[in-house]
N, C-alpha and C positions, 0 to 999 in steps of 0.2 A: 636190655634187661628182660629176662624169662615174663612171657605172658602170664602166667601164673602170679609172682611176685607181684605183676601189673595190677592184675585184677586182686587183690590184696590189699594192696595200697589202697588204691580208689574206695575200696572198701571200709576201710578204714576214717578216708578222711568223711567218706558220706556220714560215719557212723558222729564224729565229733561234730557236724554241721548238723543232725539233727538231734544232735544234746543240746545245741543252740537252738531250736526249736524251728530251724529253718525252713523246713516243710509247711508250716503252716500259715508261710505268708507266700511260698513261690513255688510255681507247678513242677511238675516232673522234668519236663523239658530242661527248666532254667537252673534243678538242682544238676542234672545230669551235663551242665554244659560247666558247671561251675566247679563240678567235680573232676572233669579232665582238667579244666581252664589249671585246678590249686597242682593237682600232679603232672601236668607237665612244665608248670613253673620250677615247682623245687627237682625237677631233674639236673643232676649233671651234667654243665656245657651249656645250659640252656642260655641262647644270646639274644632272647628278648622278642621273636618274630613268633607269629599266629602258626608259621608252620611248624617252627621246631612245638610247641603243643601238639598240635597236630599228631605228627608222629610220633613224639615218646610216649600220649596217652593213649596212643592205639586207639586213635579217634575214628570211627567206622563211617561216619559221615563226611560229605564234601568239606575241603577245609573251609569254602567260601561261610558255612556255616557258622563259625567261630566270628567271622566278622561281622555278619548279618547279627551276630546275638550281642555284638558290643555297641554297633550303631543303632538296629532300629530293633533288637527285642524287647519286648513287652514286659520289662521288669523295673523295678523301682529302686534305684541306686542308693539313696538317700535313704530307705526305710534300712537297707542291708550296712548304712554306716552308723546309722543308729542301734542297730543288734552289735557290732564289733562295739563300738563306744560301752555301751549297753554292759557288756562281757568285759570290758577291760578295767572298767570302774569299776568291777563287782572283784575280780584279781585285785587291783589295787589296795581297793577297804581291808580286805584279808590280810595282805602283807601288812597294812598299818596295824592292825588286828596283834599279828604276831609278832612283831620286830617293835613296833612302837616310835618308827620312826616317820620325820615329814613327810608329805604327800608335794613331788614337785612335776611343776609346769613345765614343760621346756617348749621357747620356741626359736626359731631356726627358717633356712632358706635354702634351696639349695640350686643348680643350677640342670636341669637336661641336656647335654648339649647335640645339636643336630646338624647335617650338613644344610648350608643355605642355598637354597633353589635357583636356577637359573633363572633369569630375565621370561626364557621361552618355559616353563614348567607350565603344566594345564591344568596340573592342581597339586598344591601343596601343602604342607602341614601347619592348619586353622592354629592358630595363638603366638607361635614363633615370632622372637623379635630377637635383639641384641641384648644380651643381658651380662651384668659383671660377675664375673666366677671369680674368685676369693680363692680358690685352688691354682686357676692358672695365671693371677693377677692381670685380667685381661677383658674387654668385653667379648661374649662368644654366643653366639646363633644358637637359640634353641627357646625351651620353655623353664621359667622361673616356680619352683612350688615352695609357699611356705607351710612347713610341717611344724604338728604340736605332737609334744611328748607327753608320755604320762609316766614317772617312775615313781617307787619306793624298795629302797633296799634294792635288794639287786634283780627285782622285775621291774623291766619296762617296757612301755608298750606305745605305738602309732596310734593319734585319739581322734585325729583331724585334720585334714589339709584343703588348701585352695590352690588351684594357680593363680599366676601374678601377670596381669597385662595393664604396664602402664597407662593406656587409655580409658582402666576402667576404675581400678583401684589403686592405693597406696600398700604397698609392705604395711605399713601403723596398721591402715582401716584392717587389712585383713586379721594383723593381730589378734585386733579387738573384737573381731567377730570370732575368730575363733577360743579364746580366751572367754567370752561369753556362752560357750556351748559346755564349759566345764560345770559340774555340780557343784554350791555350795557345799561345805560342809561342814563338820566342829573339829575334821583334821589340820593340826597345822598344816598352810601350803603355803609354797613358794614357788615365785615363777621366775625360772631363769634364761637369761637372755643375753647374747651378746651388744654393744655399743651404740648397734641400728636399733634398737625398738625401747629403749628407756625414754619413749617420746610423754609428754602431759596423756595426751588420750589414752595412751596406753597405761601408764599407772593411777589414773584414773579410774578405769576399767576394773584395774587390779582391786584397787581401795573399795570399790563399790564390789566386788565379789568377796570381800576377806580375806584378799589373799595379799603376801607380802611381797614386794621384789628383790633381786639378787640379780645384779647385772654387772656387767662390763660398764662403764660409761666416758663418753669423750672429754679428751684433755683442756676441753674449750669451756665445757661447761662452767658456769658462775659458782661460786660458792662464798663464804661471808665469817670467814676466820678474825675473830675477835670485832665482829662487826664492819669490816673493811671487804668490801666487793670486790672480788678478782676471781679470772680463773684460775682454774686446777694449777694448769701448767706454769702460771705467775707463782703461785703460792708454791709451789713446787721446789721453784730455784733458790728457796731461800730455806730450805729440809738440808740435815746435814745426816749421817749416820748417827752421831748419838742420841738423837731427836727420834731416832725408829726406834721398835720392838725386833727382835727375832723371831721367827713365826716358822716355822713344819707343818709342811705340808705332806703329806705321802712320803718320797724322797728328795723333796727339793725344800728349801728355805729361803725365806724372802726377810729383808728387812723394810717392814710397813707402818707407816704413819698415818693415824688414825685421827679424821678428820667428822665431827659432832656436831651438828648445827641444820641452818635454813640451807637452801639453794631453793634456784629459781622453780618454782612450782608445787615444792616440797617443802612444810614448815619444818621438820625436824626429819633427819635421816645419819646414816653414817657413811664417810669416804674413806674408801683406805687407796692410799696411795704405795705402789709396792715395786720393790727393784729385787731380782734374782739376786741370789748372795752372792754369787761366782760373777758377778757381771759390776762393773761402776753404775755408781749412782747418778746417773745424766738423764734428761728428760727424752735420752731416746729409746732410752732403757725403760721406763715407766709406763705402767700398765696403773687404771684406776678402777676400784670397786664398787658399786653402789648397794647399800641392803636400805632398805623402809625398816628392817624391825634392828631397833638401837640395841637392844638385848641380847643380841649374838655377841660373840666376843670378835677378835679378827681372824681367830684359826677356825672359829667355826662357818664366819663367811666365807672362807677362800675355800673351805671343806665343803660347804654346801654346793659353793660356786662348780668346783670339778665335778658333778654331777650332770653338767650339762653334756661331760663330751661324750655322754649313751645317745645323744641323735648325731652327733658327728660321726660315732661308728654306724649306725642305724644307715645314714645317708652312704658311708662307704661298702657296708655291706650289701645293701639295696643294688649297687651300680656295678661291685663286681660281681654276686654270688646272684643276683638276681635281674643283672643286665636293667638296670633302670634305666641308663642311656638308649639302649637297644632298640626300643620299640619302634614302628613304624606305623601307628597309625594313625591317620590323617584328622580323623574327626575328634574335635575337642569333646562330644559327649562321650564317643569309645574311648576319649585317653582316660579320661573320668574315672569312666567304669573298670577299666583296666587297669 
């Protein structure tokens, strides 16, 4: 790319980082390291290494510099996630502002995965363990991050992330701490979720924020259809087709039977229970829904519901357009920062 163009860009993105007011919390240095760091990320090809930065930002100093400024620079990570937060809830209010639609949660998980170290390595990459990846149905070597979304209408945005080390936390706990970093507000929210996080603490959490849930949830779960305790999947086998609704979604239709009442931890909630139309009705084919707010109807749960797959593209775009596998760095505060 023409150094011209080069120096353009950069100029550019400086100019947008100091609409965010970035300058007046982090020196020249850490802006100008920050400003190659964004433009040699969104280059072409870029497969995730300090070097490929390096050289597409026409970095004029040693590369060793770039890493030095992820491990031990003298900048405040936290305060720069709270400016992004900061800026994405102020984008979000506006879209609600405009379109007048709900304000949703999403959280999610995703896997990094990395090559595992020999026996003899002298030093290897801090937080790595075995983790289940849902993509390659498998456990696989690397680092686990759970991500929270922020959307409405059709902006969304990255609000908050932790890694995940068995030894320190749970998936739920993190949840709930992150789901706690969100602003109350008088917007309808909804937080959605796949199977793994519709835990007590986690809709607990929700309840005590004002927000509702919309989740996947397991076929195990208890529920209390005309008073009689059973789960999903017991109550299930005894659902016939004329017992469902037809429901449209996008382009697909489900026939769902819509389930009103207590489960365990929740005194009042709704289940829909749902089979692809093109597919038979068996319990291998069953997928089940969870909403907190009883006042949706079923097509507006399952409509809310497909909202969540903007962090599943988010996580796929991240890994191929931005090489989120890629990186190599070893120190769990530079993957942080990075």
């Amino acid at each position: 790319m023409p150094l011209t163009y080069r120096v353009a860009h950069q100029q550019e993105i400086n100019n947008i980082l100091r609409t965010w007011r970035f300058p007046l919390y982090f020196s020249k240095p850490v802006m100008n390291h920050r400003v190659h760091f964004l433009d040699g990320v969104m280059t072409r090809g870029f497969s995730g290494t300090l070097t490929d930065i390096h050289r597409e930002s026409c970095y004029s100093q040693d590369r060793r510099t770039l890493s030095h400024f992820l491990t031990h620079g003298k900048w405040n990570e936290q305060h720069l996630m709270r400016i992004i937060q900061q800026q994405s809830w102020e984008s979000i209010k506006r879209e609600v502002k405009h379109t007048q639609e709900p304000i949703f949660v999403i959280i999610d998980d995703t896997v990094c995965r990395k090559t595992k170290p020999s026996s003899q390595a002298l030093s290897s990459m801090q937080g790595t363990d075995f983790h289940y990846s849902h993509t390659e149905g498998k456990s696989v070597w690397g680092h686990a991050v759970v991500q929270e979304f922020i959307r409405c209408g059709e902006k969304a945005f990255p609000y908050a992330f932790s890694r995940y080390e068995s030894e320190q936390n749970s998936k739920i706990d993190i949840a709930c701490e992150l789901l706690s970093m969100v602003p109350k507000s008088s917007f309808s929210t909804y937080v959605l979720m796949d199977t793994w996080y519709p835990a007590q603490s986690v809709l607990e959490t929700c309840a005590l924020s004002g927000f509702h849930v919309i989740s996947g949830i397991k076929t195990n779960r208890i529920i209390y259809p005309y008073g009689i305790r059973q789960s999903i999947k017991e109550f299930a086998s005894h659902i016939h087709k004329e017992d469902t609704d037809l429901v449209t979604v996008g382009h697909a239709s489900y026939h769902v039977y819509r389930y009103e009442g207590k489960l365990n931890f929740i005194e009042n909630a709704v289940v829909l229970l749902c089979w692809d139309a093109t597919q038979p009705m068996t319990l291998q084919t069953m997928r089940a829904f969870l909403s907190t707010d009883v006042s949706l109807s079923n097509e507006q749960i399952l409509t809310y519901y497909s909202k969540r797959w903007a962090i599943e593209t988010y996580f796929r775009t991240m890994k191929s357009n931005f090489s989120f596998n890629g990186y190599q760095i070893r120190s769990t505060v530079a993957m942080k920062r990075f």
